[in-house]
N, C-alpha and C positions, 0 to 999 in steps of 0.2 A: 496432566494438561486438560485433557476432554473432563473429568470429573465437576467443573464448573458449571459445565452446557448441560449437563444429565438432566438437570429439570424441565428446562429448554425447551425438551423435543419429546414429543408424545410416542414415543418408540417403547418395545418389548427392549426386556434385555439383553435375549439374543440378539437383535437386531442390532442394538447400540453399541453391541461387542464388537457385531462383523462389522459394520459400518467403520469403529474407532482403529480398529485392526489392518484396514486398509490403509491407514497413515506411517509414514515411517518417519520417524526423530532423526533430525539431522544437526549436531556442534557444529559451526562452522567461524572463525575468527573476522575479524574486520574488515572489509576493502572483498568481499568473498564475493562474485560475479555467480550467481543463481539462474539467469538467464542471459544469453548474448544476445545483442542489437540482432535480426535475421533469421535465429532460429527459430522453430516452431515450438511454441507451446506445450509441454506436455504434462506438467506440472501446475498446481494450487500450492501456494503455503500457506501456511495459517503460525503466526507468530507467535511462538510462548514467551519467549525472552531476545530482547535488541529492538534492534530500528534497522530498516530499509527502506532504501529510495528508489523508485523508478528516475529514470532517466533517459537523456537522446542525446547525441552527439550530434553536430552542426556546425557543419564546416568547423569541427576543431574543439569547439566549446561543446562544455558539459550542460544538458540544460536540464535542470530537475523539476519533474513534473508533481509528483508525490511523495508520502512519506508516510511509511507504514510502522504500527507501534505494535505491544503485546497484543493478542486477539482478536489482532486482525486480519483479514486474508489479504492477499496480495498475487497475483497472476496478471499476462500479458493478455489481459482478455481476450481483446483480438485477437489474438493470435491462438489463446486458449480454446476458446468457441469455435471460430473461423477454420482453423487449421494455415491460417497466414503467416508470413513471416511478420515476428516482434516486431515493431517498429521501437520499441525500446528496449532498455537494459536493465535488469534487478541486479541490484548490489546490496550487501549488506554494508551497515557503516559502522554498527558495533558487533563485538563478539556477540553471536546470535545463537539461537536453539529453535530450529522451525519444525514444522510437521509440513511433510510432503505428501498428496496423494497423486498418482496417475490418471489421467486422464480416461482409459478406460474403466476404469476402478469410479472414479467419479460419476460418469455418463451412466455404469450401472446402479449406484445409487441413487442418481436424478430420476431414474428411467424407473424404480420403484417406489420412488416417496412423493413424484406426482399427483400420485390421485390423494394425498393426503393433504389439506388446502392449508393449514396452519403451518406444515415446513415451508410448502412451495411460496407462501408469501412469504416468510423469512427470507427463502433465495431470493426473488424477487425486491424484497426490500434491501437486501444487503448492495445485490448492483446497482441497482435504483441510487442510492445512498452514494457509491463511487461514481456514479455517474454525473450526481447534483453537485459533487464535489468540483471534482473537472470542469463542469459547466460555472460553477461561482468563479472557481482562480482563472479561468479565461474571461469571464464579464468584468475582472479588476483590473485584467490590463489593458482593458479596453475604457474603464471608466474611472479607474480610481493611478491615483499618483502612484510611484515605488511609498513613500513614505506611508501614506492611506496603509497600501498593504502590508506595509510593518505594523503597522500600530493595530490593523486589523488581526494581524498571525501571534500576535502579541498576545491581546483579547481572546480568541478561538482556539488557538491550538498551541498555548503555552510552552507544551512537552517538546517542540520542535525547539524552540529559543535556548529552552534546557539541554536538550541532548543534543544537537545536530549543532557540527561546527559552520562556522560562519563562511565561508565559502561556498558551502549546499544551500546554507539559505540566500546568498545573495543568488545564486544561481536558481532558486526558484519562484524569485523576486522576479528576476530578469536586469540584474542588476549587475555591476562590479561592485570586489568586497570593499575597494577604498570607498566608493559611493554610498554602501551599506554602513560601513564607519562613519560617516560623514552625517549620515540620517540618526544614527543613534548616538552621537553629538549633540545634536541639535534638541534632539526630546529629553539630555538631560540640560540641557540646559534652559528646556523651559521649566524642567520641575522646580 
């Protein structure tokens, strides 16, 4: 899994050992809850294989915020930083294979690869990056139609339309799935 990033990161071997060595591999099947709504944080994954979605419960409804793919990380950051309770829930949506590190396992790696300017903007760029995200899907449902946002998740983030069943993405539309059928109706019928 790590054998990808090796060039990545200006580390000795040692280091890139103990550093990789602190992950543990985790199989886990479909519908698999990684984190509950409330709980604190004490986990990072980082995705080798599947899909996972963040989500929140609201009065009832599922409402999906994100959707994480291979090589990417994924954590209730708030909650992970902060020491807060979650405000949402990681689920996995296909049979997955994640790398898990702990939280104090992590903070010790933060805590020595700071003074090193090339990883720590990596970090730094990596949340940055979740956090630009978050902020665009909140400024579409503030600006743009449900439909805009299909056609835009269409455009952007392909992998979601392919993998993620229709119901998670009506759900992070903000939609229902009949309204979601009803929209992808309509765009074949203009082709």
């Amino acid at each position: 899994m790590f054998n990808q990033f090796r060039d990545k990161f200006p580390l000795d071997d040692a280091k890139w050992i103990q550093y990789t060595n602190s992950f543990n591999r985790l199989e886990v099947p479909a519908k698999t809850v990684l984190l509950e709504e409330g709980e604190i944080s004490k986990k990072l994954f980082i995705i080798e294989k599947g899909c996972i979605r963040v989500w929140f419960n609201n009065n009832g409804k599922d409402l999906t915020t994100q959707f994480f793919f291979e090589n990417q990380s994924v954590a209730s950051i708030e909650s992970f930083m902060k020491k807060f309770q979650s405000p949402v829930v990681i689920e996995t949506i296909e049979p997955s294979v994640v790398w898990w590190i702990h939280k104090k396992d992590l903070d010790k790696i933060l805590e020595e690869i700071k003074e090193i300017p090339e990883l720590r903007d990596r970090l730094f760029n990596m949340l940055f990056q979740r956090t630009f995200d978050y902020m665009k899907h909140f400024v579409s449902f503030i600006k743009d139609s449900p439909t805009q946002r299909y056609i835009d998740l269409i455009k952007e983030k392909p992998q979601i339309i392919q993998r993620v069943p229709q119901h998670y993405i009506a759900s992070y539309l903000g939609i229902t799935t009949v309204h979601l059928s009803r929209i992808k109706s309509k765009l074949v019928q203009k082709k």
